[in-house]
C-alpha positions as CSV (number, residue, x, y, z in Angstrom):
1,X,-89.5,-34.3,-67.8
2,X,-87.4,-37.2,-69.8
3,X,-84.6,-34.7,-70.2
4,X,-84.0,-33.9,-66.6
5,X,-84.6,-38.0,-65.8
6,X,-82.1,-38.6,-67.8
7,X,-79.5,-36.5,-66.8
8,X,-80.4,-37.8,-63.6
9,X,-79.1,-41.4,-64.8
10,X,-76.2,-40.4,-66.3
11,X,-74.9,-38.2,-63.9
12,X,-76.3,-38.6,-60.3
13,X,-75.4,-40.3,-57.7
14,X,-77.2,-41.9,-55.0
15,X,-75.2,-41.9,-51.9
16,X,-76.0,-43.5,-48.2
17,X,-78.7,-41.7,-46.2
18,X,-80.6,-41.3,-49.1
19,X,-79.0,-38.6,-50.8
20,X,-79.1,-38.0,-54.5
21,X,-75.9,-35.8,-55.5
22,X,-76.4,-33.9,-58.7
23,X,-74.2,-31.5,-58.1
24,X,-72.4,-31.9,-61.8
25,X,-75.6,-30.1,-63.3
26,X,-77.4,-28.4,-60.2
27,X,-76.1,-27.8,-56.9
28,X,-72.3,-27.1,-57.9
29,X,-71.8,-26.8,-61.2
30,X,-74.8,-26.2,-63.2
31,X,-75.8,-26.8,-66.7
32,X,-77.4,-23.9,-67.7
33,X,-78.9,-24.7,-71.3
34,X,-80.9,-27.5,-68.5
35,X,-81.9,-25.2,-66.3
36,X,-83.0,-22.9,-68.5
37,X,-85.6,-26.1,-70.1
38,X,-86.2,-27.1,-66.7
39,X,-87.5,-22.8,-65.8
40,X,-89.4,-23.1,-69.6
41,X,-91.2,-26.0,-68.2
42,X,-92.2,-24.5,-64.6
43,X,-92.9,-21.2,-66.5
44,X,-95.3,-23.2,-69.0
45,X,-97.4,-25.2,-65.9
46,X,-97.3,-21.8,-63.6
47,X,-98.1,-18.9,-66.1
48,X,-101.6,-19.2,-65.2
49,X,-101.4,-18.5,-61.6
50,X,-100.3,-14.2,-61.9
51,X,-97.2,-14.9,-59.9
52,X,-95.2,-11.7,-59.3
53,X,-92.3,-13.1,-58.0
54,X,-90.4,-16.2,-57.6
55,X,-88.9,-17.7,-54.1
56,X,-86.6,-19.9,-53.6
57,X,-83.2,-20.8,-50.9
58,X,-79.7,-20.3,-51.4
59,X,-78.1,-22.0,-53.0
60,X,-79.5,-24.8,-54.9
61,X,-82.3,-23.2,-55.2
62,X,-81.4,-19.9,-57.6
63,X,-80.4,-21.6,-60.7
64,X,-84.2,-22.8,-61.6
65,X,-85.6,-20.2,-59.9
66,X,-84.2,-17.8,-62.0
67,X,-84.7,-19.6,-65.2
68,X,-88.7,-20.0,-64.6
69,X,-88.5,-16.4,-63.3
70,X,-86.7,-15.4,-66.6
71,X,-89.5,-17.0,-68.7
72,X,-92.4,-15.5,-66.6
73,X,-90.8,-12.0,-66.8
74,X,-90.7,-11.8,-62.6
75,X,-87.9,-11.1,-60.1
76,X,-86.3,-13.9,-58.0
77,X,-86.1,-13.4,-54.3
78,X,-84.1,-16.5,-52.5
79,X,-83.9,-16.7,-48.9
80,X,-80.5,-16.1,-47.7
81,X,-78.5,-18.7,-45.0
82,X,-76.4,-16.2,-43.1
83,X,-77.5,-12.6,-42.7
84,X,-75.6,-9.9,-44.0
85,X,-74.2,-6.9,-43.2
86,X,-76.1,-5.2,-46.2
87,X,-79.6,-6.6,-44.7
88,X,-81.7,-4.5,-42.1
89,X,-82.3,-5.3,-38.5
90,X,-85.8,-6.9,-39.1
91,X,-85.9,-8.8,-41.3
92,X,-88.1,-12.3,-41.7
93,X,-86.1,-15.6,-40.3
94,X,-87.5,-19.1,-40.1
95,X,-85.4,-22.4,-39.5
96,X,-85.3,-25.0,-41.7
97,X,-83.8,-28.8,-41.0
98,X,-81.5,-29.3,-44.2
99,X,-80.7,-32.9,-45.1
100,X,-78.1,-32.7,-47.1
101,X,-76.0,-30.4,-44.3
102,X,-76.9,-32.5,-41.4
103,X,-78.4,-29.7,-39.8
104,X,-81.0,-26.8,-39.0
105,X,-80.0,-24.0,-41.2
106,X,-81.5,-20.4,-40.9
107,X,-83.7,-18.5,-44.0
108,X,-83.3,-15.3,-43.6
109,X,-85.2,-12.8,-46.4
110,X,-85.2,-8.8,-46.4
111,X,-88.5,-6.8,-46.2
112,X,-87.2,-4.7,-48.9
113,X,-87.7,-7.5,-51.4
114,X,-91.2,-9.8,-50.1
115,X,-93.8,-7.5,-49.4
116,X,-97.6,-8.5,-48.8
117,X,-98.6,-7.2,-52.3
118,X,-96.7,-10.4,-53.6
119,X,-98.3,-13.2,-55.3
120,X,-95.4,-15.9,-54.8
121,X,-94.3,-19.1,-56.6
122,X,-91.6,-21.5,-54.7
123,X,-89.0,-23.1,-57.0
124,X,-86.3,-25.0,-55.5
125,X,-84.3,-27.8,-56.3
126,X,-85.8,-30.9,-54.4
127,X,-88.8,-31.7,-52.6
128,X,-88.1,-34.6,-50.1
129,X,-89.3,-33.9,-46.5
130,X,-91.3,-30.2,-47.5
131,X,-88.9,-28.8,-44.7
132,X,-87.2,-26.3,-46.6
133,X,-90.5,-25.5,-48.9
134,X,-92.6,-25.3,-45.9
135,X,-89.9,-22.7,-44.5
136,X,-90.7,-20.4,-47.6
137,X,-94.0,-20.9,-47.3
138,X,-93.5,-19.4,-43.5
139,X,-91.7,-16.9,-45.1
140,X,-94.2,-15.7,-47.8
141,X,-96.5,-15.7,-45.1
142,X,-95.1,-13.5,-42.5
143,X,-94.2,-11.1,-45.1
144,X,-98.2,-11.0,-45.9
145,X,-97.6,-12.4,-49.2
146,X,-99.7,-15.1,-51.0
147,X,-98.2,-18.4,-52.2
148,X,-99.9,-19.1,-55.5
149,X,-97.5,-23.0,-56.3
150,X,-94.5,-24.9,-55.7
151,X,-92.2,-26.4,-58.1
152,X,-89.1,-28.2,-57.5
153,X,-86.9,-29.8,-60.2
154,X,-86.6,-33.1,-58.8
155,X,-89.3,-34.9,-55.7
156,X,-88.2,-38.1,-53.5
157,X,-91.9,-39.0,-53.4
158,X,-90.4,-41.5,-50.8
159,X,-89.8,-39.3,-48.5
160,X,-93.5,-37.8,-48.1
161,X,-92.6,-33.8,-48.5
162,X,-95.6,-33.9,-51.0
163,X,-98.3,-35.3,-48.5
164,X,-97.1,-32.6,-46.1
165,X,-98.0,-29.8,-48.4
166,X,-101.3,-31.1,-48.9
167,X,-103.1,-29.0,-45.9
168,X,-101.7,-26.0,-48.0
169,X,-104.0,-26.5,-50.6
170,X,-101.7,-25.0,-53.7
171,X,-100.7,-26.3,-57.2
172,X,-97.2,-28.8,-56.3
173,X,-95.3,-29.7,-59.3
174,X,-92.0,-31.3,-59.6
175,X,-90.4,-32.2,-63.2
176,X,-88.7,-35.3,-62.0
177,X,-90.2,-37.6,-59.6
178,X,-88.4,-40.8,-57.9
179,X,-90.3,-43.2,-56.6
180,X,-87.4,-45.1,-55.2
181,X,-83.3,-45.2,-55.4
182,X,-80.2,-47.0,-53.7
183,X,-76.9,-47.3,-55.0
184,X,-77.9,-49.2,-58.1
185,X,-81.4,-48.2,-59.5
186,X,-83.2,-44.7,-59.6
187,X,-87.3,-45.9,-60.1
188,X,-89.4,-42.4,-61.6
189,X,-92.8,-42.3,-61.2
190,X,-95.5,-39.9,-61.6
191,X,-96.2,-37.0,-58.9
């Protein structure tokens, strides 16, 4: 999607480890009129698939997610990070290795609100190693609900998260795909 490419050339940055900050339009402060294309977009490539809810993590995650779940009518569910007080005693909990914090990081989500009647679409904000994706895919699963496609705003092909979602069999669709980036050049491809 040219619009979110270019915002991506304006305002990210690529910093050492191969990290692409965006947090002046996604991840911290968030341009919403952009979201709200970006969730049109995923909205227009998913409405075929009779998703009844939308599932993403906290906290990059919920700004698209709710935007395509906006334009498809559905509920957003996002996986929560710490567990609160608020949230039963079972509950479904996977671990996730999170790049950008350096660390494993738990996903926690209530039975109250992913149930096995669910038909399930994953938005979320990148798709570099398919850890955190692959987490929400366990997720869906132990709940007994079925994943229907994954979407995620921007994929560092580079970093194979794609090819490990293959086995999985299921629509993958990212609006902004980088074939390559250091501190001077962002390359997009095609997914």
């Amino acid at each position: 999607m040219k619009e979110l490419e270019d915002r991506i050339l304006r305002d990210g940055q690529v910093l050492t480890g191969g990290i692409l900050k965006v947090d002046s339009f996604v991840n911290h402060q968030v341009d919403a009129a952009l979201m709200d294309t970006c969730g049109k977009e995923f909205a227009r490539r998913f409405a075929h698939l009779g998703a009844t809810k939308v599932l993403t993590a906290e906290i990059s995650g919920i700004a698209p997610a709710l935007t395509t779940a906006l334009h498809l009518g559905l509920p957003v569910v996002y996986a929560r990070k710490t567990k609160p007080i608020t949230m039963p005693d079972q509950v479904y909990l996977t671990l996730a290795p999170s790049h950008t914090k350096g660390r494993t990081v738990e996903l926690i989500i209530s039975p109250e609100y992913l149930t096995g009647k669910e038909k399930v679409l994953i938005i979320d904000d990148f798709l570099a190693s398919g850890a955190t994706i692959l987490g929400l895919v366990r997720l869906a699963e132990a709940a007994g609900a079925k994943v229907v496609g994954i979407g995620a705003l921007i994929e560092k092909i580079f970093e194979g998260g794609r090819e490990k979602l293959k086995h999985l069999n299921l629509p993958v669709e990212s609006l902004a795909c980088i074939a390559a980036m250091d501190e001077t050049k962002i390359t997009f491809c095609e997914p």
